[in-house]
C-alpha positions in Angstrom: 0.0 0.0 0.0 1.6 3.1 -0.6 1.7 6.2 1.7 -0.9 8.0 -0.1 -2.8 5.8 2.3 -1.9 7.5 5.4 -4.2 10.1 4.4 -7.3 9.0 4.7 -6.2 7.2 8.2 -4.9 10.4 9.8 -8.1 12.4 9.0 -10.2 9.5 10.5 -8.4 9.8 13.7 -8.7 13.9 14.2 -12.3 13.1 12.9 -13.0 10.8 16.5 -10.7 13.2 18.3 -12.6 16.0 17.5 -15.4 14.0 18.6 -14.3 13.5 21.9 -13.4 17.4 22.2 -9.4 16.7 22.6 -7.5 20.1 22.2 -4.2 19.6 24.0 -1.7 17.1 22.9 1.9 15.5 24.5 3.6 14.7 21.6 6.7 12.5 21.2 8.1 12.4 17.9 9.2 9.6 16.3 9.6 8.7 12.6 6.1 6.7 12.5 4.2 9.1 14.1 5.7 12.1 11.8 2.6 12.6 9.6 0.1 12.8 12.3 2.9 15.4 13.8 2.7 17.3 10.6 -1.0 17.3 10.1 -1.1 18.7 14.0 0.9 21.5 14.5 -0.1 22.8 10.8 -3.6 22.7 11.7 -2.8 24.0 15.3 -0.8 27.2 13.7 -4.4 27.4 11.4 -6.5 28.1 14.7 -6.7 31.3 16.9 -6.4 32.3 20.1 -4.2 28.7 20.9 -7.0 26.8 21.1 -5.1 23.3 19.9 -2.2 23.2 22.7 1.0 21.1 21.8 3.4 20.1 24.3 6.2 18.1 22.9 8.7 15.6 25.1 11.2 13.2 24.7 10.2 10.7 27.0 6.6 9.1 26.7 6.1 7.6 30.6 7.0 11.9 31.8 4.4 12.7 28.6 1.8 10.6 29.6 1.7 11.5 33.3 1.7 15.3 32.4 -1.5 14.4 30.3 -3.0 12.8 33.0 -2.5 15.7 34.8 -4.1 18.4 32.9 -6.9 15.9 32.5 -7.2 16.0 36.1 -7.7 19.5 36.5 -9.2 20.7 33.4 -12.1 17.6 33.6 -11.4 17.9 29.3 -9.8 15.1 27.4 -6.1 15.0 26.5 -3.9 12.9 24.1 -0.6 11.7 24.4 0.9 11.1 21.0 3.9 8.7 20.7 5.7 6.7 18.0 5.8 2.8 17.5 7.3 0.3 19.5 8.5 0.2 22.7 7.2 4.3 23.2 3.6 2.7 23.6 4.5 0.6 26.8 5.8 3.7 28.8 2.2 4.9 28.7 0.6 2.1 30.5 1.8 3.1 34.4 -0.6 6.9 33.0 -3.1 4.9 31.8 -3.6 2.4 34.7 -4.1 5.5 37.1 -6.5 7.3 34.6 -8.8 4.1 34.5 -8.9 4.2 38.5 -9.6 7.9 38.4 -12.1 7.4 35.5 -11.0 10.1 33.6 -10.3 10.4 29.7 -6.8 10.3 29.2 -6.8 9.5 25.0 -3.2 7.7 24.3 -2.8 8.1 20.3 0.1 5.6 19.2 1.3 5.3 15.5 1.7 1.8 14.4 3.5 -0.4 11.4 0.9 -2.0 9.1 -0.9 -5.4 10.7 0.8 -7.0 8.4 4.3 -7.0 10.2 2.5 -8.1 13.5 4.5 -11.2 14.8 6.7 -11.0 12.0 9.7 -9.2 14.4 10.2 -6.6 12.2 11.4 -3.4 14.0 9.3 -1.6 15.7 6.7 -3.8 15.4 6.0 -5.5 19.0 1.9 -6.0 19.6 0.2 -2.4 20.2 -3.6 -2.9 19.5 -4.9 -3.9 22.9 -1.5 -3.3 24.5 -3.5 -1.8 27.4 -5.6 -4.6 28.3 -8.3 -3.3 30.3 -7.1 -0.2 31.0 -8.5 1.3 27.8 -11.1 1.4 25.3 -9.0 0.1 21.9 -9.8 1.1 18.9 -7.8 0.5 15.7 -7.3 2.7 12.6 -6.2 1.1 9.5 -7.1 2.0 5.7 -8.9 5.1 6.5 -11.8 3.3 8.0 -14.6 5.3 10.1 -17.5 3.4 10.8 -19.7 3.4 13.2 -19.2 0.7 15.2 -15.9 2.7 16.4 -18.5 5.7 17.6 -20.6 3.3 19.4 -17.2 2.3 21.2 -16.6 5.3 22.7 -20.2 6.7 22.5 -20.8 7.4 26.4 -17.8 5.7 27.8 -15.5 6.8 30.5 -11.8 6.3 31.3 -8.7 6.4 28.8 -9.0 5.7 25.1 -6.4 4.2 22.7 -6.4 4.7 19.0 -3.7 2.9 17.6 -3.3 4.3 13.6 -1.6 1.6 11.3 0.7 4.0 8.8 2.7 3.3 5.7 6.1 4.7 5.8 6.6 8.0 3.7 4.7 11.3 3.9 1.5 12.5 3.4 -0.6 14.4 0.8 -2.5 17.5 2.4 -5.1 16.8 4.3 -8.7 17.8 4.3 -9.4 17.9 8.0 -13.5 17.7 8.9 -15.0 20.0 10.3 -17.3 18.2 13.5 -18.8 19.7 16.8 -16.2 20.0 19.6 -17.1 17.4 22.4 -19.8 15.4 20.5 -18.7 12.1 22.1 -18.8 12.2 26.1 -16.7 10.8 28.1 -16.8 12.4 31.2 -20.1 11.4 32.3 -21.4 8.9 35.3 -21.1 5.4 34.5 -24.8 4.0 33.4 -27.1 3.5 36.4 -29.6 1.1 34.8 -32.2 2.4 37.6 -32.2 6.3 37.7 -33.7 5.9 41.7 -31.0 3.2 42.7 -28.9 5.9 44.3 -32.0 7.1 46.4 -33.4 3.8 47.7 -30.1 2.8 49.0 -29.4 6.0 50.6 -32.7 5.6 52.5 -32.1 2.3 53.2 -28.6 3.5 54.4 -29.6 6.5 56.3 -32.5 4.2 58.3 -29.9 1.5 59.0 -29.0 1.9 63.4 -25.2 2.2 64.6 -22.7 5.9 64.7 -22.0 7.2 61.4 -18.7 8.8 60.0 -18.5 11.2 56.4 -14.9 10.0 54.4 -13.9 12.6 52.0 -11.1 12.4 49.6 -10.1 13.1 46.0 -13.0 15.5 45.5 -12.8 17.8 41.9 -14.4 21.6 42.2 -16.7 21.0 40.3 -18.3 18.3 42.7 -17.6 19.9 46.5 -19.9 22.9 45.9 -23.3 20.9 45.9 -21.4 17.9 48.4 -21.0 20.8 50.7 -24.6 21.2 51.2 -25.5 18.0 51.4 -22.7 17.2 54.5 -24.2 20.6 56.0 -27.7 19.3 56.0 -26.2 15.5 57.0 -24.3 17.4 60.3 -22.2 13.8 60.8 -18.8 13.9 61.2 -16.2 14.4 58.7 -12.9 12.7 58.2 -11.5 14.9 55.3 -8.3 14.6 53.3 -7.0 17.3 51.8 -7.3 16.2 48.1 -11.8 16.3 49.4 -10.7 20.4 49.3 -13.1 20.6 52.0 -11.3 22.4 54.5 -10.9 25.7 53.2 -15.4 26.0 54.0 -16.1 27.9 57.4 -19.6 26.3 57.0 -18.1 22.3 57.6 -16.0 23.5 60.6 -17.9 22.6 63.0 -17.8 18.3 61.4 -14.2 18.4 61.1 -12.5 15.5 62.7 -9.1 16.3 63.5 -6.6 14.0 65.5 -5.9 11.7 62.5 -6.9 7.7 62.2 -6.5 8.0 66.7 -9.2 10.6 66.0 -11.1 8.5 63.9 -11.0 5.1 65.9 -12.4 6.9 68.9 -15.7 7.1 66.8 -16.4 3.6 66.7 -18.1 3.6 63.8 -20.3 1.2 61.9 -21.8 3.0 59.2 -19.2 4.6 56.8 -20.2 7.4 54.1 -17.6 7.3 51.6 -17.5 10.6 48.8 -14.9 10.9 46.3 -11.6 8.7 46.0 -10.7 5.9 48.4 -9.2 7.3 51.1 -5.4 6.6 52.4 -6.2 5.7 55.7 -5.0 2.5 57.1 -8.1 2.5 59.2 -10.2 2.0 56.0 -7.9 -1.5 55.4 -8.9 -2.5 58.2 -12.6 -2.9 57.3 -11.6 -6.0 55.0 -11.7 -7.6 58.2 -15.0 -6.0 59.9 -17.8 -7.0 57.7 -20.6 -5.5 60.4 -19.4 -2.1 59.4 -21.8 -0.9 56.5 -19.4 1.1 53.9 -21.5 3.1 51.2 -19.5 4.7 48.6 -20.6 7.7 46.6 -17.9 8.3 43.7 -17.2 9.0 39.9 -15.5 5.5 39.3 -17.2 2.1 39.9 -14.3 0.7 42.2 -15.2 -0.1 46.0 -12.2 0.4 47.3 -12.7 -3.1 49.3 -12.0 -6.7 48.5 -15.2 -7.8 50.6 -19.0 -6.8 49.3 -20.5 -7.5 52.4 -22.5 -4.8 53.7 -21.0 -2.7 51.0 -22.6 -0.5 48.2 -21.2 1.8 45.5 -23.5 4.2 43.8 -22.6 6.4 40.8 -22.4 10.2 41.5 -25.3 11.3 41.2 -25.7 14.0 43.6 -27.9 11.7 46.0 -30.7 12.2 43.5 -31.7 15.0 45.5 -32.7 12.7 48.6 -32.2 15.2 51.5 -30.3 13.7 54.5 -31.8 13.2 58.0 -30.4 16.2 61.1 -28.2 13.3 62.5 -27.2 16.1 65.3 -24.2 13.9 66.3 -21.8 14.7 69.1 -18.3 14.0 68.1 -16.2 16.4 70.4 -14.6 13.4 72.0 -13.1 12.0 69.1 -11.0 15.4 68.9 -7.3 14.2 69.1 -5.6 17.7 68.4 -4.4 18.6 71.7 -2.6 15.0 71.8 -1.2 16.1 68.4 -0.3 19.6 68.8 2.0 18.1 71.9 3.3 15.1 70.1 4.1 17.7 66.8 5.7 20.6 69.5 7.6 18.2 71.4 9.5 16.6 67.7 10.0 19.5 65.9 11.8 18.6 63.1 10.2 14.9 63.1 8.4 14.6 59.8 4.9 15.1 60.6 6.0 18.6 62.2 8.2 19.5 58.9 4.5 19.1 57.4 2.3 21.6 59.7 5.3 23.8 58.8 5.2 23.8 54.9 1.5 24.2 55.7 1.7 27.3 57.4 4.1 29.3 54.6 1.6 28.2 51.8 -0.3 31.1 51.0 -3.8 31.4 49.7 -5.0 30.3 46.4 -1.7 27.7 44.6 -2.3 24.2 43.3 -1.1 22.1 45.6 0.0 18.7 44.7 0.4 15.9 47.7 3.2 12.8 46.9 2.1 9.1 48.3 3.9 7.1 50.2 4.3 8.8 53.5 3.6 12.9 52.4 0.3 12.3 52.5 -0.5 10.7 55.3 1.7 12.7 56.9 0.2 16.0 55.6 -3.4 14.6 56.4 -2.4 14.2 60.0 -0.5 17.0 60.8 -0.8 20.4 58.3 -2.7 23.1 59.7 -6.4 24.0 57.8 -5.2 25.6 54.2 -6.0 29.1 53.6 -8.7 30.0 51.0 -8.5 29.2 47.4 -5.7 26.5 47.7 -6.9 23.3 45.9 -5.0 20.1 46.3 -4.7 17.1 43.9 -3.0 13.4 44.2 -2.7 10.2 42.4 -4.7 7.9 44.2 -6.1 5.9 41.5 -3.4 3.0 41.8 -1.3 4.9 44.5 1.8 5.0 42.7 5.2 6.5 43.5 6.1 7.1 39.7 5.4 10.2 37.5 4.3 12.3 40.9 6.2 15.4 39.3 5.0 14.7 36.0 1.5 15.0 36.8 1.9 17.7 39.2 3.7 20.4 36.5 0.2 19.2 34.2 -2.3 19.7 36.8 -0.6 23.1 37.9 0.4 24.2 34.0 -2.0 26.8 33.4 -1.4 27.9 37.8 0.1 31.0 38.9 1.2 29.1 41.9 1.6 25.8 42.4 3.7 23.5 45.1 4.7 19.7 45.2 5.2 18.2 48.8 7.1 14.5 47.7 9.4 11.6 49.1 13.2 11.4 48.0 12.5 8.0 45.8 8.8 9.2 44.5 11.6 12.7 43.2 14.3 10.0 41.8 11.2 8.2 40.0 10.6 11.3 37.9 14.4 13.1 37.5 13.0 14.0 33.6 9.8 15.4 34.4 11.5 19.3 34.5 11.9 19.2 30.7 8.6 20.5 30.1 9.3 23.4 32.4 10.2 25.8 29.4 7.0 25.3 27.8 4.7 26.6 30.5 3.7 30.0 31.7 6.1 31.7 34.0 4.7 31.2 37.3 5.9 30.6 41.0 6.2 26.6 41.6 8.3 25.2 44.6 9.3 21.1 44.3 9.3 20.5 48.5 11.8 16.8 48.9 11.0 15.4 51.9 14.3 13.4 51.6 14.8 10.9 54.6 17.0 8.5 52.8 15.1 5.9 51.4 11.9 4.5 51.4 11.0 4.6 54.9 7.2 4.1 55.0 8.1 0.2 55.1 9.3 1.4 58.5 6.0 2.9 59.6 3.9 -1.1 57.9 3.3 -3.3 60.9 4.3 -6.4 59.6 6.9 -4.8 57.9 9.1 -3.0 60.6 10.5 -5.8 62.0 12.1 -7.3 59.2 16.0 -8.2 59.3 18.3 -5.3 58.8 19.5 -6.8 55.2 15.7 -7.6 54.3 14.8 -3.5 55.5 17.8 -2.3 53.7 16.7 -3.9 50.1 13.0 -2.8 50.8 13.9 0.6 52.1 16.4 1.8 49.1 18.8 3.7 51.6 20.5 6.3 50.1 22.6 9.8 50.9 21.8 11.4 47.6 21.1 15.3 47.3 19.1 16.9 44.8 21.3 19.9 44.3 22.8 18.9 40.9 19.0 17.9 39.5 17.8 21.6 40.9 21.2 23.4 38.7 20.5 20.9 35.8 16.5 22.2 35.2 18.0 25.6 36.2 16.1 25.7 38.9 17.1 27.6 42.5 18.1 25.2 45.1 18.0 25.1 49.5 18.6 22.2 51.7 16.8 23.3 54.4 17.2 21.4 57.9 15.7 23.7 60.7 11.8 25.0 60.7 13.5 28.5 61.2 15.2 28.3 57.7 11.5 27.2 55.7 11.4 31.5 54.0 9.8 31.6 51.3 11.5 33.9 48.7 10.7 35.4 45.3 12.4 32.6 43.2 10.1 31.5 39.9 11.3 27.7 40.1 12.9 26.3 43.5 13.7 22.9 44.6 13.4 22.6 48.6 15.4 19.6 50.0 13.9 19.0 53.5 16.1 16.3 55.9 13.8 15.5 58.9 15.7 14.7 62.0 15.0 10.8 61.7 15.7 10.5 65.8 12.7 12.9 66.2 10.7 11.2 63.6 11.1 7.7 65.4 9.8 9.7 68.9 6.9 11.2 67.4 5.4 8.4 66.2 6.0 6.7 69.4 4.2 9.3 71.6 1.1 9.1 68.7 0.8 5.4 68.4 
């Protein structure tokens, strides 16, 4: 077939995109992929006001993560476009965490003909399907549009993978169509086959007996307006991360729960309200093992959150279907463990938990703030003082994963005037290339805060973990004395290592890199006193 062909493909595939509304695009260029490069940024220089966006990187795993992230936080599909090959597979780790946040991240991969499939050829390893269940596949050979690809992605959520079968050579001009941005959706609910589902098992819920506790976490703007008013009519206490952005509402004060997990224990709950993202409490493992405890989740993806289904239901976000909740009127004042805290948090100053109620307090109102897994945000959860107003916070806690953290971070906060990560030393390490994308963005104030304590020393804070054998800890843990002073000079980016709560000044730097070493003595004791 000769290259002629790669026409009519290329204009099927902006055809869908189009469809689904897609007008930013990671690209990473490759010699397959070099038509649909041309065919982009010729039609992107065609439109005005930027309205097609083109990022371009050299390494697809940073790419994808960045497009996850400005999925994240403009709720609008994004592609990531990469080569043949091998470049496909660095997407997956993106695309697991987009299908456990059930959001639209579209992965666009140029491919050899089907013909050279199995053959060895180079570049030719197996890329339709590559993603197993991660994506909705759909395959673009010959030019072909039909509709049984529309009623694939017609009203599905979650990433998308068009994998466009090319000739080698270039391409004839192409005749782009002209659709209706946004025709396809795929950021709606997932189906409810019975539109009063959500409001018979809330009654049923609300009219079951036993002390009630509100979990909030991973909770987008556009959802904690009406939530708020529905937790002010419900008056039952709140256990809140700080990615449910509910703290910054006077009007919820009063629900808060503070004290952390001891706070949380001392409520003794048995009915569980979950709202947004599965939480990172280990206190919401442990309900594997306490079936009596009725867990209802209320979320934008289908996924429980628990391995048992006992006396648990997930319903689809539907803002409760406008069922009203019952004045509970509970009194919670007793689970308060912030006095206990404050004195744990005074008396280890420099412990890790305190280095976060510090970072807390020099963040001013209104950045993106981006929280690292692993131990920052637990850590942050537990100890970091109520933001100020405007600050919205974001994590990946789809598959809780330590890789492309810094990735996602600078696409979430892209279009921010201020933005902060808080991360772990090895979560940093995991993403050393995700600064190249720095000189693309608007000039704005972002500070990359290390929490760098040598290794990977939540395994040190897992019960059955802790006690290990030194040589088991030591391959588990990763120790380490390295210092991110070189990475900060190579991005061009300002550098402190900062050791003492005093030296944590903010300054007028564009781009920093904080390195914070907590004092792992006082680390040790505070969690001692807690526990």
């Amino acid at each position: 077939m000769k290259a002629e062909g790669n026409t009519a493909v290329i204009r099927a595939l902006f055809a869908q995109l189009d469809a689904l509304g897609v007008m930013e695009f990671c690209v990473c260029a490759g010699a397959r992929n070099a038509p649909i490069i041309e065919v982009l940024t010729t039609r992107a220089a065609s439109l005005q006001n930027s309205e097609c966006k083109i990022y371009h990187f050299f390494d697809e795993r940073s790419a994808a993560f960045f497009a996850l992230g400005r999925v994240m936080e403009s709720r609008t599909p994004v592609a990531v476009l990469t080569t043949s090959g091998t470049a496909v597979a660095e997407l997956l780790p993106a695309m697991v965490e987009a299908y456990y946040q059930n959001i639209p991240l579209v992965a666009v991969s140029a491919d050899r003909p089907s013909r050279y499939r199995g053959s060895g050829a180079p570049q030719s390893i197996e890329q339709q399907g590559i993603f197993g269940i991660y994506a909705t596949s759909v395959e673009m050979e010959c030019g072909l549009l039909n509709v049984a690809h529309r009623n694939i992605l017609m009203g599905r959520n979650g990433p998308v993978h068009f994998n466009v079968c090319l000739e080698e050579g270039a391409i004839t001009e192409v005749e782009l169509p002209t659709l209706e941005k946004g025709e396809i959706s795929v950021f709606n609910n997932p189906a409810d086959a019975d539109p009063f589902r959500n409001c018979r098992e809330w009654t049923k819920f609300i009219e079951s007996e036993g002390s009630l506790v509100v979990l909030a976490a991973g909770i987008h703007g556009i959802d904690y307006v009406s939530l708020t008013e529905f937790l002010m009519d419900l008056k039952a206490p709140i256990m809140a991360e700080a990615t449910s952005n509910l703290w910054g509402d006077p009007r919820l004060e009063p629900f808060m729960i503070r004290g952390g997990e001891k706070a949380l224990a001392a409520l003794n709950a048995t009915r569980v309200v979950r709202i947004g993202s599965v939480p990172s409490w280990r206190w919401w493992r442990e309900l594997e093992n306490r079936p009596e405890v009725r867990v209802l989740n209320i979320s934008r993806t289908p996924f429980s959150g628990l391995a048992r289904t006992e006396n648990v239901t997930t319903l689809t976000w539907m803002m409760f279907c406008n069922c009203f909740p019952p004045d509970l009127g509970c009194d919670f004042s007793k689970a308060d463990k912030s006095i206990l805290l404050n004195e744990c948090l005074l008396s280890c100053p420099k412990s890790e938990p305190a280095w976060m109620r510090h970072i807390s307090r020099i963040i001013p109102a209104g950045p993106t703030v981006f929280l690292g897994n692993s131990l920052p945000i637990r850590e942050w959860n537990l100890a970091a003082d109520k933001p100020k107003p405007g600050t919205v916070f974001f994590a990946n806690r789809g598959a809780n994963g330590i890789d492309g953290l810094v990735s996602t971070w600078l696409g979430v906060s892209a279009e921010a005037d201020e933005s902060w990560i808080i991360v772990g030393d090895l979560s940093a390490l995991y993403d050393l290339g995700a600064p190249w994308i720095l000189a693309q963005l608007k000039k704005s104030k972002r500070r990359i805060v290390i929490i760098n304590n040598g290794g990977g020393k939540i395994f040190s804070r897992v019960n059955w973990l802790k006690d290990m054998p030194a040589d088991a800890k030591r391959v588990m843990e990763n120790p380490h004395a390295l210092s991110f002073e070189s990475w900060a000079q190579m991005w061009g980016m300002d550098y402190r290592l900062i050791t003492e709560p005093a030296e944590l000044l903010d300054d007028a730097s564009p781009c920093a890199v904080w390195e914070i070493k907590p004092d792992a003595a006082q680390t040790e004791a505070f969690w001692s006193a807690w526990k």
